[in-house]
C-alpha positions in Angstrom: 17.2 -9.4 20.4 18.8 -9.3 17.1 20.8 -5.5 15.7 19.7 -3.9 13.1 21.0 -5.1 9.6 23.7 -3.1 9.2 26.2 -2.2 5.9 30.0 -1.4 6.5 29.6 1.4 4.3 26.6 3.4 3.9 25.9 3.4 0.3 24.9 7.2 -0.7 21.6 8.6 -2.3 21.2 8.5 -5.6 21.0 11.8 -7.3 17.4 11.9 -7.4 16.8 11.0 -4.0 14.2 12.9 -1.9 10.3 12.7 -1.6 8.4 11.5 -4.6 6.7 15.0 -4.8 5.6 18.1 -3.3 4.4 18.5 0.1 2.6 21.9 0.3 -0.8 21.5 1.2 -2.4 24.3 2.1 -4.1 24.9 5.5 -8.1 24.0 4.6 -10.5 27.0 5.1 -13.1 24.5 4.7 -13.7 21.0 5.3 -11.9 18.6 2.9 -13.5 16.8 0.6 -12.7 13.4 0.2 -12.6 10.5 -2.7 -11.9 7.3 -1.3 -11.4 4.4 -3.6 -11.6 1.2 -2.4 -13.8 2.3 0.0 -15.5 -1.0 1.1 -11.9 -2.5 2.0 -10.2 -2.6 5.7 -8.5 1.4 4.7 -11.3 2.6 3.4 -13.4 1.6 6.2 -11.2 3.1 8.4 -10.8 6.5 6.6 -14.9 6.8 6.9 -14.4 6.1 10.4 -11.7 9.1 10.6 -13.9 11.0 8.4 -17.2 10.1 10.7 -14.8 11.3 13.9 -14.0 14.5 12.5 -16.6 15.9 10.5 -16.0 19.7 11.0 -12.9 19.1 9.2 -14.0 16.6 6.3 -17.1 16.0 3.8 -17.1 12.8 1.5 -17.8 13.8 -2.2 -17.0 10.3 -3.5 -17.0 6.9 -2.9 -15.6 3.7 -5.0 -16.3 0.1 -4.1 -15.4 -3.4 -6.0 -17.7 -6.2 -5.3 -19.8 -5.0 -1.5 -22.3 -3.6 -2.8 -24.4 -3.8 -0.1 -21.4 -2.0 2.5 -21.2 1.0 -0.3 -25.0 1.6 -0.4 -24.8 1.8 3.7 -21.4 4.6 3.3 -23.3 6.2 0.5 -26.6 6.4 3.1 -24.4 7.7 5.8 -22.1 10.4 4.0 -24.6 11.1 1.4 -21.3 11.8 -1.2 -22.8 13.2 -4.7 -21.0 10.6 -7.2 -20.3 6.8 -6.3 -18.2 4.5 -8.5 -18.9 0.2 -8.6 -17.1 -2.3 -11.8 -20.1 -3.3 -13.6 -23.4 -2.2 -14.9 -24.9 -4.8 -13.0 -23.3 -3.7 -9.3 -24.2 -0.2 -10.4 -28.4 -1.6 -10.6 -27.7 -3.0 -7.8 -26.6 0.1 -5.4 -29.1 2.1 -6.9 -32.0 -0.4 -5.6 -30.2 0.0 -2.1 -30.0 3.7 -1.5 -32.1 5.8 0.5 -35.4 7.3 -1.5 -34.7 10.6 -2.3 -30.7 10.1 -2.5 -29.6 9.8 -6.8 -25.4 10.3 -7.1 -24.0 10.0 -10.3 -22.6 6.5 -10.6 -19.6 5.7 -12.4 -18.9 2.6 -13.8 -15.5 0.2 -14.4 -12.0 1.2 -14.8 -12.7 4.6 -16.5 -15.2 5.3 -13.7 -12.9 4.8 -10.8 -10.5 7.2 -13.2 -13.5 9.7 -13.6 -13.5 9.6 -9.6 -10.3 10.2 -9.0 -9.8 13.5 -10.8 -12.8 14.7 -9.4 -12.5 18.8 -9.5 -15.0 18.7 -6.3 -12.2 16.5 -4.7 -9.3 18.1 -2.2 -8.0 14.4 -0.7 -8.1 11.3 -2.5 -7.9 8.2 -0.7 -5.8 5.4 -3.0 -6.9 2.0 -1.4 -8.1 -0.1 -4.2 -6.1 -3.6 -3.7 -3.2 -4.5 -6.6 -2.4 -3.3 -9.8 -6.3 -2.7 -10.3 -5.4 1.0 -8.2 -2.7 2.3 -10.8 -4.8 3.6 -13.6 -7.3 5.5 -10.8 -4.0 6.8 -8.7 -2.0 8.3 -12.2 -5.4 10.2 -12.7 -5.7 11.7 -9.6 -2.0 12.5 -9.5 -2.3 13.9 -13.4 -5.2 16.2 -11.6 -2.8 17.5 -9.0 -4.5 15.7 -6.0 -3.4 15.0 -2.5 -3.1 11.9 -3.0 -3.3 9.8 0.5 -1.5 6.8 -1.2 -2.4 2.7 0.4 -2.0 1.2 -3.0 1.4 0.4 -3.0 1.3 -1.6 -6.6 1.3 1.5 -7.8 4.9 2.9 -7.1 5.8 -0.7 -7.6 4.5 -0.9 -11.0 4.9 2.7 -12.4 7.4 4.8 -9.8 8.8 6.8 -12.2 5.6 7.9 -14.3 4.1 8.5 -10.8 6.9 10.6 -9.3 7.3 12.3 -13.2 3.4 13.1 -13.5 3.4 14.4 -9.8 6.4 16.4 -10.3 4.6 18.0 -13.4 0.8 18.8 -11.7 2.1 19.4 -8.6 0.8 16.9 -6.2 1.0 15.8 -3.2 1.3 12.3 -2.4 1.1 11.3 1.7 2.1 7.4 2.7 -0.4 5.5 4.1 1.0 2.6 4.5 1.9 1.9 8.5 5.3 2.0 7.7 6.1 4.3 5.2 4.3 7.0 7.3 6.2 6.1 10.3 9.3 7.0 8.3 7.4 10.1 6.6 6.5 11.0 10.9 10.3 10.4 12.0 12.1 11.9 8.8 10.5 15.4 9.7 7.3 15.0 7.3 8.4 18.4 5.0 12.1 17.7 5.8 11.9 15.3 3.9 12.7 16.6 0.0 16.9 16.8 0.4 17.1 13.2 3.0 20.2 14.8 4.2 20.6 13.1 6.9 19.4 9.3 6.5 21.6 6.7 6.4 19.3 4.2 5.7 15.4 3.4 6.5 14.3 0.0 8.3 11.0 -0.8 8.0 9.6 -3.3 10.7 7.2 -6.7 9.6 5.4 -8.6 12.3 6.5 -11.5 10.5 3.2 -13.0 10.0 1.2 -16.3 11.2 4.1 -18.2 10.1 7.5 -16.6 12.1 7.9 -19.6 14.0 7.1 -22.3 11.7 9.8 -24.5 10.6 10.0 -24.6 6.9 9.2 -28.1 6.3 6.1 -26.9 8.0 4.8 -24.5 5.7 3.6 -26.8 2.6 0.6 -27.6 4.8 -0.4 -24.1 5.3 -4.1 -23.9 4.2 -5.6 -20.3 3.0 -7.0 -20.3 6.6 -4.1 -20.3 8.2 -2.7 -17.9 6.3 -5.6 -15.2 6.5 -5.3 -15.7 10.8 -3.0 -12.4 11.0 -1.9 -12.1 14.5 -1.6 -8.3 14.9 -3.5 -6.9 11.9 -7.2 -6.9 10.5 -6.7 -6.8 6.8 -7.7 -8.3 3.7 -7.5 -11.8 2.3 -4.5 -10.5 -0.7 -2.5 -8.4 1.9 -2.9 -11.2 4.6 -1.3 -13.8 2.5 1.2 -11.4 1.2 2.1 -10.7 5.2 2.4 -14.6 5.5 4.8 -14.8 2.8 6.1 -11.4 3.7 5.6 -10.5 -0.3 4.3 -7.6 1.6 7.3 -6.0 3.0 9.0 -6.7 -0.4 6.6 -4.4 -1.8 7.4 -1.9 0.4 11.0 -2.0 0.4 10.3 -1.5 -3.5 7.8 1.4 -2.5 9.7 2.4 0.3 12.8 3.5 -2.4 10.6 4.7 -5.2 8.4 6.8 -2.6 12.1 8.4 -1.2 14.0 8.4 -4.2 16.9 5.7 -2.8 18.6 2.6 -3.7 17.8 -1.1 -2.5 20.9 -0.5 -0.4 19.2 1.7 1.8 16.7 -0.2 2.7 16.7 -2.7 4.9 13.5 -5.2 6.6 13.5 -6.7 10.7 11.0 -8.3 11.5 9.1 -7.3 15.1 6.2 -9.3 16.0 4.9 -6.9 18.8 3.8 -4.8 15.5 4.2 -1.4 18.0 7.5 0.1 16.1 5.9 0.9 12.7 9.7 1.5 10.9 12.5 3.6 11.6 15.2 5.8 10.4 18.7 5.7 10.9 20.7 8.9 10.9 24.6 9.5 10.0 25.3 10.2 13.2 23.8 6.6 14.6 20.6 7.6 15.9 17.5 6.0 15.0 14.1 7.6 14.9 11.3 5.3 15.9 7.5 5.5 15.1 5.7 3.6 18.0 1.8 3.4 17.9 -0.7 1.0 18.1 -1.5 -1.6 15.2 -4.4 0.7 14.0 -4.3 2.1 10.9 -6.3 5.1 11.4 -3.5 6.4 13.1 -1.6 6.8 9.6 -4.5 7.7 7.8 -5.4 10.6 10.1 -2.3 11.9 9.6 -2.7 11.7 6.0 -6.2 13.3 6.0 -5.2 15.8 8.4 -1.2 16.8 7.3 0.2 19.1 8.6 -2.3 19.2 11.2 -2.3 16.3 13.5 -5.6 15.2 14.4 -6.4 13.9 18.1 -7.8 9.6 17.7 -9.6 7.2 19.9 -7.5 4.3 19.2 -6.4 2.2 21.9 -3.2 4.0 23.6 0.2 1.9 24.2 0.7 0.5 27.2 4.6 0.2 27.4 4.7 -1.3 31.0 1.9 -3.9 29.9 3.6 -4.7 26.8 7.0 -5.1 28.8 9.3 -5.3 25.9 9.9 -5.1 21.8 11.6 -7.5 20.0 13.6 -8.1 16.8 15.0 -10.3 14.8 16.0 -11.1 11.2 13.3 -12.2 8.2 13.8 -15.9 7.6 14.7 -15.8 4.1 14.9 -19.9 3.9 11.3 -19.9 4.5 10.0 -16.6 3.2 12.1 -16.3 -0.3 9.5 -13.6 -1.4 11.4 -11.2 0.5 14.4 -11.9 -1.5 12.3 -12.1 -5.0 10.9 -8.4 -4.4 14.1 -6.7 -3.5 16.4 -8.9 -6.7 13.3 -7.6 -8.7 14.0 -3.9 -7.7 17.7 -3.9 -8.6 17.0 -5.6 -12.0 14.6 -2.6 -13.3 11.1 -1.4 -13.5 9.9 -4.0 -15.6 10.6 -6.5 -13.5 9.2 -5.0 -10.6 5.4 -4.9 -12.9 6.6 -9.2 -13.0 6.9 -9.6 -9.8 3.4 -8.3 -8.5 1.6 -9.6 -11.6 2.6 -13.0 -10.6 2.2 -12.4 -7.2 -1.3 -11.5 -7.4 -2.0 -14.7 -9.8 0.0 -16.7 -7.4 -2.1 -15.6 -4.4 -5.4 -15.5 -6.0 -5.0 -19.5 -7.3 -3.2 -20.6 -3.2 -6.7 -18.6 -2.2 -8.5 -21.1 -4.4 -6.6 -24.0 -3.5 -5.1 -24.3 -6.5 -1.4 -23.6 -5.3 0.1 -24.4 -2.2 1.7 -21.7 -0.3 5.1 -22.3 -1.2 3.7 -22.5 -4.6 3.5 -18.7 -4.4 7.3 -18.1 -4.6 8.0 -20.4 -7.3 5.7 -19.0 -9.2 7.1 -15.1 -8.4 10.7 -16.8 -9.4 9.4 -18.3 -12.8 8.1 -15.5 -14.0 11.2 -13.3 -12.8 13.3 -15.7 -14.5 11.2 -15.6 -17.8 12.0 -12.0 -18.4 14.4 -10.4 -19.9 13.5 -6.8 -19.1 11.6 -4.2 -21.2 11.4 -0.3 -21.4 8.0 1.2 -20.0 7.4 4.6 -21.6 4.0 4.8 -20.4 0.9 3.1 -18.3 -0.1 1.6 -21.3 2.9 -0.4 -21.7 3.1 -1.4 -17.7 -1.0 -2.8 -18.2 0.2 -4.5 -21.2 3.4 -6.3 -19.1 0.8 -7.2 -16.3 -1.7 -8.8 -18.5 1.4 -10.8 -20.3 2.4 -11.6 -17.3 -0.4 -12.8 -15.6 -1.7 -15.5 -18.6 1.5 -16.7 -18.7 1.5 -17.8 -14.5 -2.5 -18.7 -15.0 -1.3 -20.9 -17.8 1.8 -22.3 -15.8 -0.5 -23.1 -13.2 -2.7 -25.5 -15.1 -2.4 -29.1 -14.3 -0.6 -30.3 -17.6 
């Protein structure tokens, strides 16, 4: 079993370190009401299914899907939520042919929809769980409306941190991790101890290391997109899967895991456990580290989320620690899985090039997806990009789109067979 990463000299906060925001919700007298965006994907899903478990303590007012159209019309039949959201005019047809006679939401349509939906006054909770940089524009609105905001779009504190954690700090809301591992740290940090981090040393946020730990390098140029999608621990989508195979994914939360806490790169440091049972942890100045265990179930961060401060009882499958029979670490490859490297260089260079990296990234992925890049493909085109920019300012969410769409013709247009 490898140690932890370790520094020989902690490096400090910086001096705006502590929680992206606020964390006073108030106790509900009421059920919540929930949005969920993204609704149709693997969180979503499971936030209906926490939703369906408890539903003394929750109503759904809204619901926002992509392209499943026919998943949607079966939420919208069960939770009955007065305003739905699709992309197109066309989805929006078709959703209406499939709901229940007698049943007419409101039904928002495209980017300004899923914005609309967001900053729903009828709203208390808004789930964030729309996949890429497509979930900024609809996670500033509901954060501009002073929402809880139960945050699983990561791109969106790795495109626009500081407009996020400015906006929140101005409406006054509350933005809960969903992610696995940045609410294990938010659980072993003391949830609303969090603001002053007085204590933390620095955060290590755990990776199961993918389909591909034990590949040799050489190996991985004949990874297919099947391959890559077979995650052994976790049931997600196609663009997380291949971000966990090229563990992309962690560097996006190393990136989120310092703009969520307010703490330099430094601090911040990746081991990768396969067992997937020890979500992150937190070491402390005096050499203790605070470990999340659960099982590799996402509701169990989402309920916490939905239910914070309360803590809401689950059936998900319960640990076994004398089954499992032991946890193992060891150190991320970074020979074979450069994107780790790529995410946190990005971080330390600025912003800007933080809104590079994920644009390529999610080109990148989409064209391996297609079979039009191989997977090692992926990094080079992250590093091309990276190395194409010189760094920008980004006032605003305006200028961050702009960046992403530059950024995303140019690696299309790379990409072309010349």
């Amino acid at each position: 079993m490898t140690q932890f990463p370790q520094n020989a000299t902690p490096s400090p906060a910086s001096p705006g370190a502590g929680y992206i925001t606020s964390l006073d919700v108030p106790a509900p007298t009421r059920p919540r009401r929930l949005a969920v965006l993204g609704a149709t994907g693997s969180i979503g899903v499971s936030a209906l299914r926490v939703a369906a478990e408890h539903p003394d303590k929750y109503a759904v007012t809204a619901l926002a899907g992509a392209t499943n159209v026919a998943l949607l019309a079966e939420q919208a039949a069960t939770f009955r939520p007065p305003v739905l959201a699709v992309l197109t005019d066309e989805r929006a047809d078709a959703l209406r042919k499939r709901l229940p006679a007698g049943y007419a939401p409101d039904i928002l349509v495209g980017p300004e929809g899923y914005a609309a939906l967001a900053a729903l006054p009828e709203a208390d909770v808004v789930v964030s769980a729309i996949v890429g940089a497509a979930g900024l524009l609809p996670t500033l609105a509901a954060v501009a409306a002073g929402k809880v905001v139960a945050l699983a779009n990561k791109e969106s504190l790795v495109l626009a941190g500081d407009l996020i954690r400015e906006t929140a700090r101005r409406t006054g809301a509350v933005i809960l991790p969903v992610d696995s591992e940045h609410n294990a740290l938010f659980q072993a940090m003391g949830g609303a101890g969090l603001p002053d981090l007085p204590l933390v040393e620095r955060l290590v946020l755990t990776a199961s290391g993918g389909p591909f730990r034990t590949r040799e390098t050489g190996e991985l140029a004949a990874v297919t997109p099947a391959m890559a999608l077979d995650h052994p621990t976790w049931a997600m989508g196609p663009k997380i899967s291949v971000d966990s195979a090229t563990l992309m994914n962690k560097g996006l939360e190393v990136i989120e895991a310092c703009r969520l806490y307010g703490l330099p790169v430094s601090m911040v440091d990746v081991v990768v456990h396969p067992q997937s049972i020890v979500h992150s942890l937190a070491q402390l100045h005096d050499g203790s580290l605070l470990a999340h265990l659960g099982p590799p179930d996402m509701r169990v961060a989402i309920a916490y989320c939905l239910g914070y401060p309360e803590r809401l009882p689950l059936a998900v499958p319960r640990v076994d620690l004398v089954t499992l029979g032991s946890l193992t670490f060891e150190a991320p490859r970074h020979d074979a899985f450069p994107c780790l490297g790529l995410a946190r260089d990005a971080l330390a260079a600025g912003a800007s090039h933080t809104v590079v990296l994920n644009a390529a990234n999610e080109v990148a992925v989409a064209l391996f997806l297609e079979g039009r890049l191989p997977f090692m493909g992926i990094a080079s085109a992250i590093a091309d990009a990276l190395d194409a920019h010189a760094g920008q300012a980004l006032p605003d969410a305006a200028s961050i789109m702009d960046l992403d769409a530059r950024v995303r013709r140019r690696t299309m247009e790379a990409a072309k067979p010349a």
